[in-house]
C-alpha positions as MATLAB code, in Angstrom:
seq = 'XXXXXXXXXXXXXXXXXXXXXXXXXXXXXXXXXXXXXXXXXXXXXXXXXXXXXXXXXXXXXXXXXXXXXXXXXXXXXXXXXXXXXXXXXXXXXXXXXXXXXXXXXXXXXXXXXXX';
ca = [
      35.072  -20.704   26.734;
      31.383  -20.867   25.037;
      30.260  -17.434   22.550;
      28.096  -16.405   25.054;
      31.627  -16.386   27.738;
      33.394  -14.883   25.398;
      30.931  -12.062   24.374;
      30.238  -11.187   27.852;
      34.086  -11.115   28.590;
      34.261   -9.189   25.320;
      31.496   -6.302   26.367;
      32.778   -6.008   29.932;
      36.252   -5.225   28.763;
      34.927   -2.227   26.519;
      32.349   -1.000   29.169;
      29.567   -2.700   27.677;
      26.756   -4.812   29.262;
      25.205   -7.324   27.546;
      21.725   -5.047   26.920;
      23.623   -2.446   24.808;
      25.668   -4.776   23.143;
      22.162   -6.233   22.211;
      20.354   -2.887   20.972;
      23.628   -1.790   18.961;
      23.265   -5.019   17.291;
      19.627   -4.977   17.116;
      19.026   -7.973   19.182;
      15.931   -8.566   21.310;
      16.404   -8.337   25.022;
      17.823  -11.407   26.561;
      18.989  -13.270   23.037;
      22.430  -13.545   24.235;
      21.548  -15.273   27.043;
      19.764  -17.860   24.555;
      23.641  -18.069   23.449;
      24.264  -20.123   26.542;
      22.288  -23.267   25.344;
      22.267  -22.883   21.667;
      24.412  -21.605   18.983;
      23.891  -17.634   17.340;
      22.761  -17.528   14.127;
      25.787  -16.121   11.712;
      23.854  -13.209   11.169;
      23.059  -11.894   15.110;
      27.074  -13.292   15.759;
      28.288  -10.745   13.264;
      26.208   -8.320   14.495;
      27.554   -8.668   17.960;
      30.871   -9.303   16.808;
      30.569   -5.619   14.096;
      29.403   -3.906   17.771;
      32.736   -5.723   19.248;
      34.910   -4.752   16.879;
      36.089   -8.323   16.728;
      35.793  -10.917   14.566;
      32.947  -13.933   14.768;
      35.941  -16.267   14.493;
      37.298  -14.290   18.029;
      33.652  -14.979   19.458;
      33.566  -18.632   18.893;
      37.166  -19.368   19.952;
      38.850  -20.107   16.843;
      41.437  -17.488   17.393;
      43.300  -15.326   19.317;
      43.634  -12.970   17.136;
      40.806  -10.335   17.774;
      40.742   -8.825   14.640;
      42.134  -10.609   11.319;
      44.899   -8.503    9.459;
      43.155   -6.110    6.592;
      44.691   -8.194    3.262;
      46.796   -5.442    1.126;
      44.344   -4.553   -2.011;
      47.063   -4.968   -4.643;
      47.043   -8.677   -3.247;
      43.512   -9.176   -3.990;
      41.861  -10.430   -7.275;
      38.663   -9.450   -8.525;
      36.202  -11.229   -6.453;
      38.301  -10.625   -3.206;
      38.339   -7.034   -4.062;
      34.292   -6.953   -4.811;
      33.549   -8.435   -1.486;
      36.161   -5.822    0.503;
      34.090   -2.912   -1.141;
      30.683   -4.384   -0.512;
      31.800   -4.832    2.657;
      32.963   -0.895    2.738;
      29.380    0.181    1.479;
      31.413    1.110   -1.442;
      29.699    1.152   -5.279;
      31.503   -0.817   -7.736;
      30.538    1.048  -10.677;
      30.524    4.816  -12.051;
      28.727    6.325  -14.487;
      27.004    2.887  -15.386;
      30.407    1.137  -15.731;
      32.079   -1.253  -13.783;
      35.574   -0.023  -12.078;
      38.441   -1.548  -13.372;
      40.269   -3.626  -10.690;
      42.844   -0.019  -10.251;
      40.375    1.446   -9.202;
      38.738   -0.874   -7.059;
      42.317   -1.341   -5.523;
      42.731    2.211   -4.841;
      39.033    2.504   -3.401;
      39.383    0.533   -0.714;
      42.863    1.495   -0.009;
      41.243    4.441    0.479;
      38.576    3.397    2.865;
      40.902    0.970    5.055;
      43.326    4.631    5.749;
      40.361    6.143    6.628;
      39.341    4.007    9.510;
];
């Protein structure tokens, strides 16, 4: 099954057709038809995928799995961490210092029970 199969398969499951899937990702008119011949940029994939709530991975066929297990943040080093906040719209500093790790940890544990 091609991206542009799966996306379409995807959006019709949720009630979606493929023109609001495009302007809730901010796509122009027709682009996911241009998915039939040639490949998404990552950027408009993630975009359709964030709309999806699925992962780009479950778009191109690479899994199953429609959305990857949330890693536990006491399992995550620093970097990880960073990039799971970022990724939360979450600030990694206070009062003009960095958080320490505990913090970050408890941050986004935060954030993921809130969803």
């Amino acid at each position: 099954m091609s991206i542009f199969e799966r996306t379409k398969e995807v959006a019709q499951n949720q009630g979606y057709t493929l023109r609001q899937v495009e302007d809730l990702a901010g796509l122009s008119p027709k682009s996911l038809y241009n998915w039939k011949k040639s490949s998404p940029k990552l950027e408009n994939a993630q975009k359709v995928a964030d709309v999806l709530n699925v992962s780009v991975d479950y778009l191109l066929g690479n899994t199953d799995e429609k959305r990857p297990a949330k890693k536990n943040p006491q399992d995550m080093n620093s970097v990880e961490l960073e990039e799971a906040l970022r990724g939360e719209g979450a600030s990694l500093r206070f009062g003009g210092k960095e958080l320490s790790d505990e913090y970050k940890r408890m941050i986004l544990d935060i954030l993921q029970n809130l969803k």
